[in-house]
Every structure is written in C-alpha cells, then in structure tokens.
C-alpha positions as CSV (number, residue, x, y, z in Angstrom):
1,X,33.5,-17.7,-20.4
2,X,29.9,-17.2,-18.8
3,X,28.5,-14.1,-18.1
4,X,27.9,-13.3,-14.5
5,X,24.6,-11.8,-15.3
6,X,21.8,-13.8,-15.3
7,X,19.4,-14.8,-17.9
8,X,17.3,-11.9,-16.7
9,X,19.6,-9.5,-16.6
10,X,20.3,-9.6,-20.5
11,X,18.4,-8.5,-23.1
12,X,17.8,-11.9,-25.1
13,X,16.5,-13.7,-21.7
14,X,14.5,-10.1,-20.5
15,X,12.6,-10.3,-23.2
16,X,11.8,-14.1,-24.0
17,X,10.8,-14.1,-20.5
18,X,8.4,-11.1,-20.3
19,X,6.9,-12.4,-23.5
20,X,6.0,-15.5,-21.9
21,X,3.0,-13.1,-19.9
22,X,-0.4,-13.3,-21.3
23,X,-0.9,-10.2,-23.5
24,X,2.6,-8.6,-22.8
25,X,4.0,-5.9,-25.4
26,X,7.4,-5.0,-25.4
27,X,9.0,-1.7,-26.7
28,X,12.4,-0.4,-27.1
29,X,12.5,3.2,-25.2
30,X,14.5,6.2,-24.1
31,X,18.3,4.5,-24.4
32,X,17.2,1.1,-26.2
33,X,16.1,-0.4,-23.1
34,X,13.2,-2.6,-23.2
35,X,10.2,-2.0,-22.1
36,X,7.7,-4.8,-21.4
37,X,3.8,-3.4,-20.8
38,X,0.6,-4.9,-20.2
39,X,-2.4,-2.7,-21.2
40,X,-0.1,-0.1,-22.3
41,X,1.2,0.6,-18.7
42,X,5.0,-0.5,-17.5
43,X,5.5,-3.3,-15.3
44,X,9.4,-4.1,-15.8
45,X,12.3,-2.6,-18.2
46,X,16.0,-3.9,-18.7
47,X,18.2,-0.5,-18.4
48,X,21.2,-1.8,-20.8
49,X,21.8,-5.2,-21.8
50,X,23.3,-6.6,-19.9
51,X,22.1,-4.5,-17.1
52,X,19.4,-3.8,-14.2
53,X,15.8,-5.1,-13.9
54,X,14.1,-2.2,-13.1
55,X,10.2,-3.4,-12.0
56,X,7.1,-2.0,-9.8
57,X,6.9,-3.9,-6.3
58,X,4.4,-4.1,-3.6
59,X,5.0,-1.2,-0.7
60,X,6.4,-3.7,1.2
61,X,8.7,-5.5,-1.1
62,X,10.0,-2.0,-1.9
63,X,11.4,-1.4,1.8
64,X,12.7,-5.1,2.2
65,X,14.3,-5.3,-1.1
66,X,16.2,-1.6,-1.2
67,X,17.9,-2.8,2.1
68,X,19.7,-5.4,0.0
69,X,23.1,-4.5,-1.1
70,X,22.7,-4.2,-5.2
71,X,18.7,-3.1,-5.1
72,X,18.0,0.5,-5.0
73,X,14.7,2.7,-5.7
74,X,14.6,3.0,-9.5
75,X,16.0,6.4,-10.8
76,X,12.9,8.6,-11.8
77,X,9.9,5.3,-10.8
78,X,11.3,4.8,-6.8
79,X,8.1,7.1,-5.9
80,X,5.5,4.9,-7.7
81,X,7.0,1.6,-5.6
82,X,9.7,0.7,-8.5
83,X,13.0,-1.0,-7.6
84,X,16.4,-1.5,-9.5
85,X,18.0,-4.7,-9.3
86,X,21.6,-4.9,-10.2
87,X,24.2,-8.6,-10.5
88,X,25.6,-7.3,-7.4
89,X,22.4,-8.3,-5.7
90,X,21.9,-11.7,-3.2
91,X,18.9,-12.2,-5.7
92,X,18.9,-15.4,-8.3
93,X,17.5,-15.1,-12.0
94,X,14.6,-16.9,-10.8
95,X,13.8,-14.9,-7.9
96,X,14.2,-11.6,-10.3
97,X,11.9,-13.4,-12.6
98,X,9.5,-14.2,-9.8
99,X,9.5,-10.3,-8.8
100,X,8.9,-9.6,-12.9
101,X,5.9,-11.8,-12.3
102,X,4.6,-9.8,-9.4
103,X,5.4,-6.9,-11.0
104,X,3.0,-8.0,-14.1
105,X,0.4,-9.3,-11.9
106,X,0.2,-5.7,-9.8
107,X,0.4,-3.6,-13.2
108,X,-2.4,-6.1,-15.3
109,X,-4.6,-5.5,-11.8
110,X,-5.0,-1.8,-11.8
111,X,-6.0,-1.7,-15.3
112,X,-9.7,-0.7,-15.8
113,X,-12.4,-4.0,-16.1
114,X,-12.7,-2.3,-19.4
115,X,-9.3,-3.0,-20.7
116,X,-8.4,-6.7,-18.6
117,X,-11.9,-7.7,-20.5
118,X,-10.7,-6.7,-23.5
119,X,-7.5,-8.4,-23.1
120,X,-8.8,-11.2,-22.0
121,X,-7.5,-11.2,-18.9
C-alpha cells in the first residue's frame, strides 16, 4: 500500500532533498524532527516522519498559503513568516519542495556577505 504522504512529507525524502542545497546541514532537534539549516539558521524542518513541512515564506506567500485548507502559521515560527504544511493540503510534493527551495533561497540571503563568502555561496 502507498503512503498518502508525499516524498516530502517523510523523513527519508525530507532529507535527501534538503541535502541536495548547496551547503545545507541537517540536525535532528527538539522531538527528532529534522532540521535542515544553511549558515547555521533554519530554513525548513519535518515535524514527525511522516508529518508537516514546516518552512519560512515570503510575507506574501504566508497570507495566500495559510488560506489553504491543511497550511497553517507554524506553531512557535508563524511570527517570523513560517508556514506548516500538512497531506491534507491542495499542495503536490513538488510544489512543497519548490516552497523548501524558496525557503532556502530567503534564509541563505539574509546571512551576512561574511558567512555566504565563506560558504561559497
């Protein structure tokens, strides 16, 4: 039987796909979700596996996407523009992915020249 979740959305597919992201680290935090950072700053974490992409979104994507049934503003991050996306979203794995790519590009951006140099980014 397949999962209804998608690749995403479970912890083998979170975390081959954040790795794919230049310079990505990924931790295991608070209740063994994982954590994927750039720079040492959060850009997306899977709460459970399988379970909810949690990542950071533009202002905008924040008040389109928690009008969806299934996204809602991330438990303890909604005030810093962070969104929880759950299977009972309209959203694909890709599309989630695509927001996890956003999510990386926005974080990786507002670290200092100092640190993207030093990354190499």
């Amino acid at each position: 039987m397949s999962s209804p979740y998608p690749d995403i959305m479970r912890r083998d597919g979170f975390e081959a796909f954040v790795l794919t992201l230049p310079k990505t680290t990924l931790v295991r935090q608070w209740r063994d979700d994982s954590v994927a950072k750039v720079g040492g700053k959060i850009f997306a974490l899977l709460d459970r596996d399988p379970g909810e992409v949690w990542l950071k979104v533009s202002e905008m994507a924040f008040e389109l996407l928690t009008e969806l049934d299934g996204v809602r503003p991330a438990p303890y991050f909604a005030r810093a523009g962070w969104v929880a996306i759950s299977v009972e979203s309209p959203l694909r794995g890709d599309e989630v992915e695509a927001y996890v790519r956003e999510a990386y590009r926005i974080i990786a951006g507002k670290l200092s020249k100092t640190v993207r140099a030093e990354l190499g980014l």
